[in-house]
C-alpha positions as CSV (number, residue, x, y, z in Angstrom):
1,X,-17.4,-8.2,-2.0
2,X,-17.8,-9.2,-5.7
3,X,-15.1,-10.8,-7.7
4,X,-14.3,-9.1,-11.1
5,X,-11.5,-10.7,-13.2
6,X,-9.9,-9.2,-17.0
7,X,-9.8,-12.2,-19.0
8,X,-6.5,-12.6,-21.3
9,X,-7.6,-14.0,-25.1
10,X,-6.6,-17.5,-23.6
11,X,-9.4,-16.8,-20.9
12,X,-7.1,-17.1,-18.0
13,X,-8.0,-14.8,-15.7
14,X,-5.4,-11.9,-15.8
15,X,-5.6,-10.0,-12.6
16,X,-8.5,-10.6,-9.9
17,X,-9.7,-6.6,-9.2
18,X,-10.8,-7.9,-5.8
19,X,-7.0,-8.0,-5.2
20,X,-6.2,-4.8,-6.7
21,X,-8.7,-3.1,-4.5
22,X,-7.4,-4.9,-1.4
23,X,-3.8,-4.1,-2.2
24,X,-5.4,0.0,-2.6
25,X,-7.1,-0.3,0.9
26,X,-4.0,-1.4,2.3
27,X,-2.1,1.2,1.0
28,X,-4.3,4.0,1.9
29,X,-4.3,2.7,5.5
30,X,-0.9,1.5,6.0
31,X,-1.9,-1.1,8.2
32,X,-3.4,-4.8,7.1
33,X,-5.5,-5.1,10.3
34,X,-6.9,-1.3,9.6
35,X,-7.9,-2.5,5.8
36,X,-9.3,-5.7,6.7
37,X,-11.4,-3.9,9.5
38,X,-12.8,-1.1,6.8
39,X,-13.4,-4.0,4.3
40,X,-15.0,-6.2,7.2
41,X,-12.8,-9.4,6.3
42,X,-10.3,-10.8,8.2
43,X,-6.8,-10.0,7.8
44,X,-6.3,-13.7,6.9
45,X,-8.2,-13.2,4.1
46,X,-6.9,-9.6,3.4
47,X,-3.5,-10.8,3.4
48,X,-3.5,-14.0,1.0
49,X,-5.0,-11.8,-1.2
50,X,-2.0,-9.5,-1.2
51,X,-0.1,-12.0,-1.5
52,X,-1.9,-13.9,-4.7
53,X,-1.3,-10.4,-6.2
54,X,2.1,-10.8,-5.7
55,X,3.3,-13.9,-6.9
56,X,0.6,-14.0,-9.8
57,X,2.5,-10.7,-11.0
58,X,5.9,-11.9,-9.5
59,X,6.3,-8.5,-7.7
60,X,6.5,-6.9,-4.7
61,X,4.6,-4.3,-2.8
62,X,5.1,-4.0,0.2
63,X,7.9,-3.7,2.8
64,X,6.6,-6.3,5.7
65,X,7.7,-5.3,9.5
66,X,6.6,-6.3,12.6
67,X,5.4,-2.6,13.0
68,X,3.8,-2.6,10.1
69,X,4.0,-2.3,6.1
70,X,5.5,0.7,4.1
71,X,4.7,0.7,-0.1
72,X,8.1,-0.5,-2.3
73,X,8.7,1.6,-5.1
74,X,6.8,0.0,-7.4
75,X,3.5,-0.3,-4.7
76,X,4.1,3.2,-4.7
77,X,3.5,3.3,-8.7
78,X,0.7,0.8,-8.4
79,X,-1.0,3.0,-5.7
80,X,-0.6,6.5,-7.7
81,X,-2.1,4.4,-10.4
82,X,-5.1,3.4,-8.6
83,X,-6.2,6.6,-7.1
């Protein structure tokens, strides 16, 4: 998987699209251990980079269960933006 990053005039990376497109396969399956499967990383992986996404934008995505994830509002913004 390739690493892409938009770079702010300050060159500080401003959002790593590696994470975007994790948070979108994650999403789309509902299910980290379904997304890191398709992606073929592990779910370690998978999930840290959720959750860089997350604190670098100091939001939230996702509702965390132990049966699984459902989209907050504003995941389900993010998604709908991404598709």
């Amino acid at each position: 998987m390739e690493y892409y990053y938009f770079v702010s005039p300050s060159r500080r990376p401003l959002l790593e699209l590696n994470h975007l497109q994790v948070f979108y396969h994650v999403a789309k399956e509902g299910s980290f251990t379904e997304a890191a499967r398709k992606l073929r990383i592990s779910q370690s992986a998978l999930s840290k980079a959720v959750g860089l996404l997350e604190a670098r934008e100091e939001i939230k995505l996702f509702h965390r269960t132990r049966k699984g994830v459902s989209l907050t509002e504003l995941g389900e913004k993010v998604y709908t933006e991404c598709e």
